[in-house]
C-alpha distance (Angstrom), angle and dihedral (degrees) to the residues before:
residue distance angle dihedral
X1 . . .
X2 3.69 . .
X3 3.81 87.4 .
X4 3.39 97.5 56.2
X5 4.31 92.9 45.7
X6 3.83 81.4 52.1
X7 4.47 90.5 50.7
X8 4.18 80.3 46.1
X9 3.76 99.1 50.0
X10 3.86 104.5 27.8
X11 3.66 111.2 41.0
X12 4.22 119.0 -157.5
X13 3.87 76.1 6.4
X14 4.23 94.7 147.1
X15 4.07 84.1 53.4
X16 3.52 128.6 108.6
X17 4.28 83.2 -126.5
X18 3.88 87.5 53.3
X19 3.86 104.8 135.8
X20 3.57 120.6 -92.4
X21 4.08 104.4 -116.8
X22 3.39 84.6 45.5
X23 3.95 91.8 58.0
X24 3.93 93.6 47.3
X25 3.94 95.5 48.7
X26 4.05 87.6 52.9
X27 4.22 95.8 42.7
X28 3.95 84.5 86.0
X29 3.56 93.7 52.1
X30 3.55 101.6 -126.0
X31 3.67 116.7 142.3
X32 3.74 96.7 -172.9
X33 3.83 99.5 123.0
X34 4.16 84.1 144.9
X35 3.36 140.6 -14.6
X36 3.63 108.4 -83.5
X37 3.84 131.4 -148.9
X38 3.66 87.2 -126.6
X39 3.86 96.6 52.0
X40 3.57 92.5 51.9
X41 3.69 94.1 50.6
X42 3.51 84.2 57.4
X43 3.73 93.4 44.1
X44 3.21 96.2 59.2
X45 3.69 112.6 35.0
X46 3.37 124.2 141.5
X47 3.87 96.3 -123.3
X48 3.84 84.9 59.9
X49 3.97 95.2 50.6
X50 4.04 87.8 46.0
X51 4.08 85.0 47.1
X52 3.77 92.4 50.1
X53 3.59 91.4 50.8
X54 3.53 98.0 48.7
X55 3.76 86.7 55.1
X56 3.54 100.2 46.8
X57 3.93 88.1 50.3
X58 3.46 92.6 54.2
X59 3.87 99.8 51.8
X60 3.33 97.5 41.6
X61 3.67 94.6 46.1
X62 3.32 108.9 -128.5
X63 4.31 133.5 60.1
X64 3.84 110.5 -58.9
X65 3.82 107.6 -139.9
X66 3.58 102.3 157.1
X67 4.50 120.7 104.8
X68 3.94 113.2 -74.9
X69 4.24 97.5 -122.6
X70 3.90 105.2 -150.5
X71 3.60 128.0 -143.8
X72 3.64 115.0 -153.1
X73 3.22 112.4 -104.3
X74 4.31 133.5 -172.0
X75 3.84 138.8 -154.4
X76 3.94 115.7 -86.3
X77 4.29 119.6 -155.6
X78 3.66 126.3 -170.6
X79 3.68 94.1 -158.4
X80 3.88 119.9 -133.0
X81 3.72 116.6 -111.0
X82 3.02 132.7 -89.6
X83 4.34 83.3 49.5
X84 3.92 87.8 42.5
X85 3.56 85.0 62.9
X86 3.80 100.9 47.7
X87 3.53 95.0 41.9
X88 4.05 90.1 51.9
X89 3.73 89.9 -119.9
X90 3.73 120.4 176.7
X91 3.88 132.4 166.1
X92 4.05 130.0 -106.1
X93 3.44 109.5 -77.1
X94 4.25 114.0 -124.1
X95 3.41 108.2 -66.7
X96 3.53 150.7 156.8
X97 3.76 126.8 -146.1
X98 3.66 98.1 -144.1
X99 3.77 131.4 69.3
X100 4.16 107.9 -120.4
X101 3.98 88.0 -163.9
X102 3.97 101.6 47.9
X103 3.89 121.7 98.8
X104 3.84 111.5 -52.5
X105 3.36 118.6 -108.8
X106 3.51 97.3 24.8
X107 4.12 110.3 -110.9
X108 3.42 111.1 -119.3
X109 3.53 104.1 163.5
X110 3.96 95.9 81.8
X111 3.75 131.1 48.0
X112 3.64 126.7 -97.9
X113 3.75 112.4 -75.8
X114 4.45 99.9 -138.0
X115 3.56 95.7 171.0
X116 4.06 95.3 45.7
X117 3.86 91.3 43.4
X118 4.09 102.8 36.5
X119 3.60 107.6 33.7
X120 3.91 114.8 -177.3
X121 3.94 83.1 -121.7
X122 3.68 114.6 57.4
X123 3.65 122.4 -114.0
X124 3.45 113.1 -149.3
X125 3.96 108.1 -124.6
X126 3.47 97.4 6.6
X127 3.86 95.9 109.1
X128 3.41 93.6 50.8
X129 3.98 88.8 67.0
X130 3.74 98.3 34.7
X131 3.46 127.0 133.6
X132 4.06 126.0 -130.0
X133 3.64 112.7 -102.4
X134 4.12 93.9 -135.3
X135 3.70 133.6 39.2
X136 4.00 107.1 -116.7
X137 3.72 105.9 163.7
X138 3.80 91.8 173.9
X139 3.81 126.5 27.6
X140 4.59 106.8 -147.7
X141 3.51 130.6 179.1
X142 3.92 131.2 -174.8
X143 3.44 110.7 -125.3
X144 3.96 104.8 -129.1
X145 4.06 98.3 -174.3
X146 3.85 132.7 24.5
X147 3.53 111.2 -89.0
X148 4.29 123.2 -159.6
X149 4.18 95.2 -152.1
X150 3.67 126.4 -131.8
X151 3.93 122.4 103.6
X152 4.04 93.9 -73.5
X153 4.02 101.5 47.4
X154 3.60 80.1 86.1
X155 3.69 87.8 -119.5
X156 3.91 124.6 128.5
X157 4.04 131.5 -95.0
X158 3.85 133.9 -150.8
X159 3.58 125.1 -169.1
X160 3.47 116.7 -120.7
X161 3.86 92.5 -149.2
X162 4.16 88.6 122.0
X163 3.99 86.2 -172.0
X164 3.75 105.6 58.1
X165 3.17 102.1 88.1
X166 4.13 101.9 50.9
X167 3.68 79.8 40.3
X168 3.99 99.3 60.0
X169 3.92 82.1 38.3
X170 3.89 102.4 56.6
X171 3.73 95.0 15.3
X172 3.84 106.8 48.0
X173 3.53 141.8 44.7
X174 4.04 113.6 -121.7
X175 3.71 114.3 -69.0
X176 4.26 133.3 154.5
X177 3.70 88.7 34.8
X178 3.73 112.5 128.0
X179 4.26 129.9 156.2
X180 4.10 98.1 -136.4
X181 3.90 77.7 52.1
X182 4.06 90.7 61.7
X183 3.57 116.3 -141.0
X184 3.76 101.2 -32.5
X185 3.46 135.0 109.2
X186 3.75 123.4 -128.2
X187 3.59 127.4 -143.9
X188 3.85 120.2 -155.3
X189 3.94 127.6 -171.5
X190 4.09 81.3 -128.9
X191 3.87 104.9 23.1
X192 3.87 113.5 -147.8
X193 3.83 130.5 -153.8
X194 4.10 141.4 109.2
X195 3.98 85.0 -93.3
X196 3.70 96.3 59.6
X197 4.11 95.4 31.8
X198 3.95 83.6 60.4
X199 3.94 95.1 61.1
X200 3.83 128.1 90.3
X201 3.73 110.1 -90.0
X202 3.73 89.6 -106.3
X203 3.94 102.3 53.0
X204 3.83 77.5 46.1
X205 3.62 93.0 53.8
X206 3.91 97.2 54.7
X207 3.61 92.1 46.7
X208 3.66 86.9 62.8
X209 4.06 90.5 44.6
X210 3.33 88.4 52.3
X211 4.04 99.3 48.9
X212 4.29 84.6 48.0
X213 3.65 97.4 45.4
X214 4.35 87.2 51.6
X215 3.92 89.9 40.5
X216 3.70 92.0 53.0
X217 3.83 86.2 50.3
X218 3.62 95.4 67.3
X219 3.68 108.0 109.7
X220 4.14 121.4 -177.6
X221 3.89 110.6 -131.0
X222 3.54 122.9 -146.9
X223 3.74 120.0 -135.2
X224 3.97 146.9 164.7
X225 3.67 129.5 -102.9
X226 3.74 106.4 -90.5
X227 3.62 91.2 36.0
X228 3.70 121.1 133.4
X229 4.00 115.2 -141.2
X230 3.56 108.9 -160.0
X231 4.10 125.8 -163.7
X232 4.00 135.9 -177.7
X233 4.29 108.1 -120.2
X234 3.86 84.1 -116.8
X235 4.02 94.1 53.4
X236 3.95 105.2 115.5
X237 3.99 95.7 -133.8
X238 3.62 130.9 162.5
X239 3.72 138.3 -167.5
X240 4.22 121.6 -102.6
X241 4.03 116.5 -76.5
X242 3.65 92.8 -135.5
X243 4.02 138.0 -14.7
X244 3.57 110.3 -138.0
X245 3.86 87.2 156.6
X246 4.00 94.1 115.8
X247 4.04 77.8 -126.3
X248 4.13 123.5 101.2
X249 3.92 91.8 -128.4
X250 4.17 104.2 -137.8
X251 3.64 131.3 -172.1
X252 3.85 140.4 177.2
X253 3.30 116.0 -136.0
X254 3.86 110.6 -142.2
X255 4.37 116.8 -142.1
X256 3.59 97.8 -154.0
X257 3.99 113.4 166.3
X258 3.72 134.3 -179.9
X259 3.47 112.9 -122.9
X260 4.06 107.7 -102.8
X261 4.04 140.5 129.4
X262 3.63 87.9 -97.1
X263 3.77 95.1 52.8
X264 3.89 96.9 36.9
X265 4.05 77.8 58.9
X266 3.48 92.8 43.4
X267 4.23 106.3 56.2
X268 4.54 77.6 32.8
X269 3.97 79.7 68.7
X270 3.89 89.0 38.3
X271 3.85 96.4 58.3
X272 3.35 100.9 37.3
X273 3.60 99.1 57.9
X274 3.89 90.5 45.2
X275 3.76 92.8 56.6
X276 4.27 86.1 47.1
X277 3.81 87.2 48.4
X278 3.76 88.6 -117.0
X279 3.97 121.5 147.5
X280 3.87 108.4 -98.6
X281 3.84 98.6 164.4
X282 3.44 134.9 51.2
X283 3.72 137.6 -30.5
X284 3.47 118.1 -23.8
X285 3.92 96.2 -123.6
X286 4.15 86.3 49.7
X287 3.61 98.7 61.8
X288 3.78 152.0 7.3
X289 3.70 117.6 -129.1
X290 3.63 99.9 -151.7
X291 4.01 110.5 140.6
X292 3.55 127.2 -172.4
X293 4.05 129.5 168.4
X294 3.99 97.7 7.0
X295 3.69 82.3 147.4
X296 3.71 96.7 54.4
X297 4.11 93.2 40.1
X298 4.34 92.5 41.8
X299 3.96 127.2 55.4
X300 3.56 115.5 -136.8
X301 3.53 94.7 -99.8
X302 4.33 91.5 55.9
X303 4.03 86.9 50.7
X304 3.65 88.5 47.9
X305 3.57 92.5 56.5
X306 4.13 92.8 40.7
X307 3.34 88.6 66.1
X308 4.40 105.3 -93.2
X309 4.33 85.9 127.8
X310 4.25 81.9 66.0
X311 3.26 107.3 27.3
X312 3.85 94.1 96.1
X313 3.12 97.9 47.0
X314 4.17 87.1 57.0
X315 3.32 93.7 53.2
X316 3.72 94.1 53.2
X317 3.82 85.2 53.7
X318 3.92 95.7 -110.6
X319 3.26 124.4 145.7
X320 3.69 128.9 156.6
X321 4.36 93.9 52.9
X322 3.93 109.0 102.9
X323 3.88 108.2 -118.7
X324 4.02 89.1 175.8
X325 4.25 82.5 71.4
X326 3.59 88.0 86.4
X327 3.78 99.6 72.0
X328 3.55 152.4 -55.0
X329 3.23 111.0 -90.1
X330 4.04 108.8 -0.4
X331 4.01 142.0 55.6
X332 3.70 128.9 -84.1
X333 4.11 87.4 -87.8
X334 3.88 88.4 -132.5
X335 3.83 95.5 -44.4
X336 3.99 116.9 126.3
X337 4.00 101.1 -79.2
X338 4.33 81.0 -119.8
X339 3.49 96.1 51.1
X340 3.84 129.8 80.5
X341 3.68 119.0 -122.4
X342 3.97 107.3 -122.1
X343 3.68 116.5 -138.0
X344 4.10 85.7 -110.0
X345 3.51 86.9 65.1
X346 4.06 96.3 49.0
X347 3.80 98.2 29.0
X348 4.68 118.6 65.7
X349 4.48 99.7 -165.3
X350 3.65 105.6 -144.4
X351 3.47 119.0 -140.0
X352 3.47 114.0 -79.5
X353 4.25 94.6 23.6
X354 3.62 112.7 172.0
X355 3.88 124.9 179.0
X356 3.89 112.8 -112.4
X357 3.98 106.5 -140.1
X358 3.54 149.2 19.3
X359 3.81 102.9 -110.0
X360 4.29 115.9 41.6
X361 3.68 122.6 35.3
X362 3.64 92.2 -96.6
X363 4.50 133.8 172.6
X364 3.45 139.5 134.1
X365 4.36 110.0 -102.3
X366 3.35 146.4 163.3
X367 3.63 124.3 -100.4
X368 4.22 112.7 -123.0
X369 4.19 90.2 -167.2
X370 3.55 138.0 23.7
X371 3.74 118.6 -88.4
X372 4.10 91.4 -176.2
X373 3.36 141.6 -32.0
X374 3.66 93.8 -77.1
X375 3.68 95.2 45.2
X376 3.57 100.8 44.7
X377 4.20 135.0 166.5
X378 4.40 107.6 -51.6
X379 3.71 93.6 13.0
X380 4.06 107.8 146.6
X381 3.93 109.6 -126.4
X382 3.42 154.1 168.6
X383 3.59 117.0 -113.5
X384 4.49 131.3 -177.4
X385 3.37 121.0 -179.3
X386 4.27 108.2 -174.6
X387 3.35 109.4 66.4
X388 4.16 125.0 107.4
X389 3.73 107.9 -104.7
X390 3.68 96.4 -112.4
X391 3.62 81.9 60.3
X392 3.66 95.4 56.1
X393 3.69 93.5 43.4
X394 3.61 88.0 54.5
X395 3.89 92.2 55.9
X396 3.36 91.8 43.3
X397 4.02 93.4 54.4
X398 3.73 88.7 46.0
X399 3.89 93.0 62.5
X400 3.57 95.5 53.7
X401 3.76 93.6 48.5
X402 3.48 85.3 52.8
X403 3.71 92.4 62.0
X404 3.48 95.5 40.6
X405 3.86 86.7 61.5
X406 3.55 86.7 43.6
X407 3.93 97.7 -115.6
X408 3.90 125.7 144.8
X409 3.74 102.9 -69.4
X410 3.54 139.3 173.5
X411 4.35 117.7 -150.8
X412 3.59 102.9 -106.0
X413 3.95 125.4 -159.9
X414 4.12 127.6 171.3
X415 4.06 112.6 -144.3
X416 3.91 118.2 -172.6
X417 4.15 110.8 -131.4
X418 3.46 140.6 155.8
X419 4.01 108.7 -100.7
X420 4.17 102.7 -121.0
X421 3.88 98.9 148.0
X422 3.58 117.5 94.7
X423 3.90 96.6 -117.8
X424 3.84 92.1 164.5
X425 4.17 88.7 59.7
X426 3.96 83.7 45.7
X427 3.68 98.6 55.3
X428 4.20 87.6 45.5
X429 3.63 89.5 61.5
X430 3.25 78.8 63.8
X431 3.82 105.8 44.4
X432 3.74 124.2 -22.3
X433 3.23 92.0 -129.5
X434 3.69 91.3 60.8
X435 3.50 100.2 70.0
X436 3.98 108.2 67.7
X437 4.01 88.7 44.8
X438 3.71 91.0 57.3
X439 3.71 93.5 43.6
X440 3.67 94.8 51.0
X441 4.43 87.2 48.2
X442 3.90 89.6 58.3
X443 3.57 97.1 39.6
X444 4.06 92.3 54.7
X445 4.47 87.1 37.4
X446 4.18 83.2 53.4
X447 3.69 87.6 49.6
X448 3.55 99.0 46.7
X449 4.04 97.5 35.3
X450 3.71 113.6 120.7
X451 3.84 86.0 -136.3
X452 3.62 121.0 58.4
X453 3.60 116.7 -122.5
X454 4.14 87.9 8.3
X455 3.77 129.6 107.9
X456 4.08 117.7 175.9
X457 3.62 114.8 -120.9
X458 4.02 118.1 -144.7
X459 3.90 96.5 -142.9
X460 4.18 112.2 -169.9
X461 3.73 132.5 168.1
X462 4.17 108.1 -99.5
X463 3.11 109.3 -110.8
X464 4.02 112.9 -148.5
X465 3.72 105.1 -133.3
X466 3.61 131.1 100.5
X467 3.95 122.9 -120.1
X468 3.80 124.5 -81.1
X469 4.38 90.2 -121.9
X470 3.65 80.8 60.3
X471 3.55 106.0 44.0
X472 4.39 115.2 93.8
X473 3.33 105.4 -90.5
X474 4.13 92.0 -134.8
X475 3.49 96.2 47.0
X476 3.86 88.9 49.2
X477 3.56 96.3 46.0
X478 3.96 97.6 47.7
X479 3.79 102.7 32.8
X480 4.54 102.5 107.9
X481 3.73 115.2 -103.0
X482 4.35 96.2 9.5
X483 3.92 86.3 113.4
X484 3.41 98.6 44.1
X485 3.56 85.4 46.0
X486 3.65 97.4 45.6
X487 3.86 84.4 49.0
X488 3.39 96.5 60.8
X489 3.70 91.3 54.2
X490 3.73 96.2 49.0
X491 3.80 98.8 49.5
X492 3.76 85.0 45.6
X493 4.03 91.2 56.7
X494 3.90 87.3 51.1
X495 3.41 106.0 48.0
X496 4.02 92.9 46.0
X497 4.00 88.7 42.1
X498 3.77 98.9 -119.7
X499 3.91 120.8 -179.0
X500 3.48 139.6 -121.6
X501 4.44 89.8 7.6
X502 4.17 102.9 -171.6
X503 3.92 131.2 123.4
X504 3.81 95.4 -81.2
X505 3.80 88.8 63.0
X506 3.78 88.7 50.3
X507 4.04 127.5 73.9
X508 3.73 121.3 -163.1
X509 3.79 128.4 -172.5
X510 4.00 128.6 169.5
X511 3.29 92.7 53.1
X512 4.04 123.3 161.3
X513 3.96 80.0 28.6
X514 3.84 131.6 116.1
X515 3.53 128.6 171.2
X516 3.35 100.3 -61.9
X517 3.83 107.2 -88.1
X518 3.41 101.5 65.7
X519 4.33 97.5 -109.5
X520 3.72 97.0 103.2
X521 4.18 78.4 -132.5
X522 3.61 117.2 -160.5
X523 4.21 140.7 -137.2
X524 3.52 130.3 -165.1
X525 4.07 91.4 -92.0
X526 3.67 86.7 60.9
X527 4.23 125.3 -85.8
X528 3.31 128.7 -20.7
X529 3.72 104.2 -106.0
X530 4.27 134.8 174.1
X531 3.99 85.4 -161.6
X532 3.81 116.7 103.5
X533 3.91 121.4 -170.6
X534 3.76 115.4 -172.1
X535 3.85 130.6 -163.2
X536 3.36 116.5 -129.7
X537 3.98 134.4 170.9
X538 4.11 93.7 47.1
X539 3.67 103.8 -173.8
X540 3.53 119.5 164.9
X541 4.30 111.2 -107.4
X542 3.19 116.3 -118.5
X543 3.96 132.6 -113.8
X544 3.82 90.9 -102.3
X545 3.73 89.8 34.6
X546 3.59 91.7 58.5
X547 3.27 99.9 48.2
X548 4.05 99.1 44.0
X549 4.61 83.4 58.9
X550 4.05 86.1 43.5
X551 3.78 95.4 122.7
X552 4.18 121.4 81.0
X553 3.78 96.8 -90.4
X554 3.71 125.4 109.8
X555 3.22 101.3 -144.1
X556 3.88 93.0 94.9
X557 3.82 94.1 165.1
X558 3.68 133.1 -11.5
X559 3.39 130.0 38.7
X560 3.91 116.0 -88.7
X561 3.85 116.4 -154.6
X562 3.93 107.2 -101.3
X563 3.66 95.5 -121.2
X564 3.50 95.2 58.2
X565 3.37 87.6 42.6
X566 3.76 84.8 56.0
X567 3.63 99.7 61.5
X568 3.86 92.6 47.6
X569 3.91 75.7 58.4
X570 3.30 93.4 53.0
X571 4.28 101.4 40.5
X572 3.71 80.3 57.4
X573 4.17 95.2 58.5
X574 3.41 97.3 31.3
X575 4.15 90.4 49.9
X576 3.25 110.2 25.8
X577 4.10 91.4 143.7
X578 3.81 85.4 58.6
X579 3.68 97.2 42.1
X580 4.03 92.8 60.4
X581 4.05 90.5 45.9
X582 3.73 86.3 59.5
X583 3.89 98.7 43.7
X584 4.03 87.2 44.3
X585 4.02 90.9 44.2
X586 4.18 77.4 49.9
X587 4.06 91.7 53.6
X588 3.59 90.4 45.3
X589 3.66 89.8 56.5
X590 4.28 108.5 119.5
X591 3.86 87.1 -134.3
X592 4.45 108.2 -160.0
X593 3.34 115.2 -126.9
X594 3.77 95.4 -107.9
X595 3.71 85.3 61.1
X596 4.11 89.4 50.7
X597 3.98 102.8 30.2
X598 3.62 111.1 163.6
X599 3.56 93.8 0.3
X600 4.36 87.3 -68.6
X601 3.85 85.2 168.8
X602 3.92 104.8 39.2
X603 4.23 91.6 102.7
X604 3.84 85.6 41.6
X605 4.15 100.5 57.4
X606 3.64 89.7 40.6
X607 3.24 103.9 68.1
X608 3.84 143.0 40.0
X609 2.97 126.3 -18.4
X610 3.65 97.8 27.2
X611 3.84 101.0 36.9
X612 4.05 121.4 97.1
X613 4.12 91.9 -105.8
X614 3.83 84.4 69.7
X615 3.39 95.4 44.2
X616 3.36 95.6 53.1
X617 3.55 97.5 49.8
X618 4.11 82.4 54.2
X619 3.73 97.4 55.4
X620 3.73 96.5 47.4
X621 3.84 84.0 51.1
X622 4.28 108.8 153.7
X623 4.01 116.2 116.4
X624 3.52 92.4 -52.3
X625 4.25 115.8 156.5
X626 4.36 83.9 -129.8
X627 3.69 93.6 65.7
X628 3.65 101.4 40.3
X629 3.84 86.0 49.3
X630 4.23 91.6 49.4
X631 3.52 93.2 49.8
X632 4.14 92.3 45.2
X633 4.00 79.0 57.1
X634 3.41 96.5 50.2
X635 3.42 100.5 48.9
X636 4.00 91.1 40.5
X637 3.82 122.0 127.7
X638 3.88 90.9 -133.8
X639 3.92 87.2 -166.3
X640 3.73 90.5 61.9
X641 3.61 113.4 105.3
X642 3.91 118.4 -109.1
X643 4.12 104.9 -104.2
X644 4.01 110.1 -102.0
X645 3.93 97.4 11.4
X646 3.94 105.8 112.2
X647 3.93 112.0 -134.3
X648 3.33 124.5 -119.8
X649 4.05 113.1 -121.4
């Protein structure tokens, strides 16, 4: 795609005639001419976001939960001789994109100071102490072409000299840093600069040992297209000396943020100056900034994490507010970009709203403003306020791994607001006795909340069904494809380590359906079915709740009435084929860490029925005693007493 742009906007531009500016902006290698459709598909795909977080959770130690920011990123090529050489291409120079000698840690909890740091009159020495404007723990690209490794694949190296870095920071005075460089530093074999010149001719001497010894411990990987290649900020890395692969080596170069004040800042900065047409990336020979249609190619939810929620709030010159209050994953929605939307403003009470439980401020409404594409203006949803953010993250993650398995699912989306609605009155329309225990929830959530004044809201398309406690039993039991769909929904609770699975955490619709001709016919993913059964209430088990429903049977918590019970029984004899798809499609799940945190679910996947001695009973299927006996065990009330064995009061 970026190619063809380049064929549109530089005619004859591969030939040795090619025009001149058009030469110089291409010498760096950036393609990024314009934001392309394609680019931001790539930008902002979810196997990137789940990426970033597992990053950020392992650096920081503990789960990262928080929005994925996303600088915006272009293509790079290292052409392929001979049009390297016409187009006077050469590779980065060794680098690192860190500064050793700024403040230590970095401070991320306050925007980027422009003024303090870039003065319109230089400063001598001020750059050599300057902080980065962004907080980039990792630097990623997408590898768009195969690439052989070694120096002239035109690939890129990294030095595996792990110490450099704290050495030139604790060890050296500053050196390689330079303005018209941009925020870089630059390592030499034999480092310049008044610093160095004024040390003894020793100390001066193992600097440069130290610089030759790192350089020479850049090696040039070789990876696949599709491959990501990931780097620490204080990795000293460099691009390829030559590319006499016959192949234009291309990469995408992947903007993925943690979510901070100095990043919320950062991608503000970002947006606004692509609306104004300003350059926000790059050097200004590299690439044009021109932007058209980023609200046609982004969803709300991709501007909002691009930086459109700050953006005002830039251009106004602020700088210390917190735009990212608004919510977690969207825009203000026509709020001040410094104040916090209040549930009032999100949430439209029908007449006649009544709150749905006992616990969390829960009710059916009517959105007032888009949360995302899938969720826009009017939609009818489900909405809790209460739970810990972990928790709602949790719930959220479960309903897109429920579509990605192809399960009933409902789009989910989390939105930060402060709680104005009287929720407690709501849930004692209900029942009187409602009220006081949702009151007390949001008073101890308020308490708790990370963000004063802020609760996050679990928002959820409502899903018109009624729940499975409720349904008749008969009617459940009988109707074609309600085990096998209940089955699904059960082994899905287990192997994710759900809490408190029973029939009021289940909703069922379709029921006293089949598929239309009255057979209850079958396919290899199991029968052809109009019912739909969705899980709702996914909170993560706990420790002692895991192990207490560590044997095979489904019945993690609550009892389940034995008949339905029985036709889970029964979907798992009668489709045994389909029943190993689904618990394979369930190990081939890419599980987040937040999901698998300290290994939570270790005990679980080992052992039935997710381990191979189930599955192989499943695929040899037939009358055979083994499969009758796996699904009595599944199906099981464990808590029933064993027949004839007196119980101990």
């Amino acid at each position: 795609a970026q190619l063809a742009e380049l064929d549109r906007r530089y005619n004859g531009w591969r030939e040795d005639e090619a025009e001149a500016h058009g030469k110089k902006s291409l010498q760096g290698g950036f393609l990024g001419v314009q934001l392309l459709h394609e680019l931001l598909a790539l930008e902002f795909d979810a196997r990137v976001e789940t990426l970033a977080r597992a990053i950020f959770t392992r650096l920081q130690g503990s789960p990262y939960h928080d929005e994925v920011l996303v600088w915006l990123e272009r293509s790079n090529i290292s052409f392929a001789q001979p049009l390297r050489a016409r187009m006077a291409q050469g590779g980065a120079l060794p680098h690192i994109d860190a500064n050793p000698w700024a403040e230590h840690p970095m401070d991320v909890n306050r925007p980027y100071d422009k003024e303090r740091w870039e003065p319109k009159v230089r400063v001598a020495g001020l750059h050599d102490i300057r902080p980065m404007e962004k907080d980039r723990p990792v630097q990623a690209f997408l590898a768009l072409t195969d690439c052989a490794g070694g120096p002239n694949a035109g690939g890129m190296g990294c030095s595996r000299d792990r110490g450099f870095y704290e050495y030139l920071r604790t060890k050296t005075p500053p050196h390689g840093r330079n303005g018209h460089w941009g925020k870089l530093t630059r390592v030499y074999p034999k480092p310049g600069g008044q610093k160095l010149k004024s040390l003894s001719k020793e100390a001066q001497g193992a600097i440069n040992d130290a610089h030759a010894k790192a350089l020479e411990a850049i090696e040039y990987p070789p990876y696949r297209a599709g491959d990501v290649v990931v780097w620490l900020r204080e990795t000293l890395h460099a691009g390829p000396k030559d590319n006499t692969s016959g192949v234009h080596s291309a990469r995408m170069y992947l903007g993925m943020l943690p979510n901070n004040p100095l990043n919320r800042h950062a991608v503000g900065r970002q947006w606004a100056k692509l609306q104004d047409g300003k350059q926000a990336h790059g050097r200004a020979c590299d690439r044009s900034e021109k932007v058209e249609g980023l609200h046609t190619l982004l969803t709300a939810g991709q501007r909002w994490r691009a930086g459109e929620f700050g953006a005002a709030a830039v251009a106004a010159g602020g700088g210390s507010s917190d735009p990212r209050a608004a919510s977690d994953g969207q825009s203000s929605h026509g709020t001040s970009n410094n104040t916090v939307p209040r549930d009032i403003d999100l949430f439209d009470l029908p007449v006649g709203t009544t709150g749905l439980g006992f616990k969390n401020a829960t009710a059916i409404v009517n959105l007032k403003v888009p949360l995302s594409d899938n969720l826009p203006a009017g939609t009818r949803t489900f909405v809790k306020l209460g739970e810990a953010p972990d928790d709602a993250r949790f719930a959220e993650t479960c309903s897109r791994l429920r579509a990605e398995l192809g399960m009933t699912s409902t789009h989910a989306h989390i939105v930060w607001c402060s709680p104005t609605i009287d929720w407690a009155e709501l849930a004692g329309r209900a029942n009187p006795k409602w009220a006081n225990g949702v009151r007390k929830r949001l008073a101890k959530a308020m308490s708790e909340s990370s963000r004063q004044g802020q609760l996050p809201a679990f928002v959820t398309r409502a899903f018109e069904g009624i729940m499975v406690s409720e349904a008749p039993v008969q009617v459940l039991a009988t109707t074609p494809g309600a085990g096998f769909e209940l089955l699904r929904v059960l082994l899905f609770r287990k192997y994710l380590g759900i809490a408190d699975t029973n029939g009021r955490n289940m909703m069922v619709s379709g029921l006293g359906a089949d598929d239309g001709d009255g057979t209850g016919s079958s396919s290899a993913d199991g029968p052809v079915t109009g019912v739909q059964i969705l899980s709702v209430d996914e909170n993560p088990s706990s420790t002692g709740q895991l192990a207490a429903s560590a044997g095979p049977s489904l019945q993690t918590a609550q009892t389940i009435h034995s008949s339905v019970m029985g036709a889970v029984s029964a979907a798992i004899t009668e489709h045994p084929e389909a029943v190993a798809g689904f618990i394979r499609a369930l190990r081939g799940l890419e599980l987040p860490l937040s999901v698998t945190v300290g290994g939570r679910l270790a005990a679980v996947h080992a052992v039935a029925p997710f381990d191979d001695t189930t599955l192989g009973v499943l695929d040899a299927g037939g009358q055979q005693p083994e499969l009758k006996s796996l699904a009595e065990k599944l199906s099981s009330n464990p808590r029933r007493p064993v027949t004839g064995v007196k119980r101990k009061r």
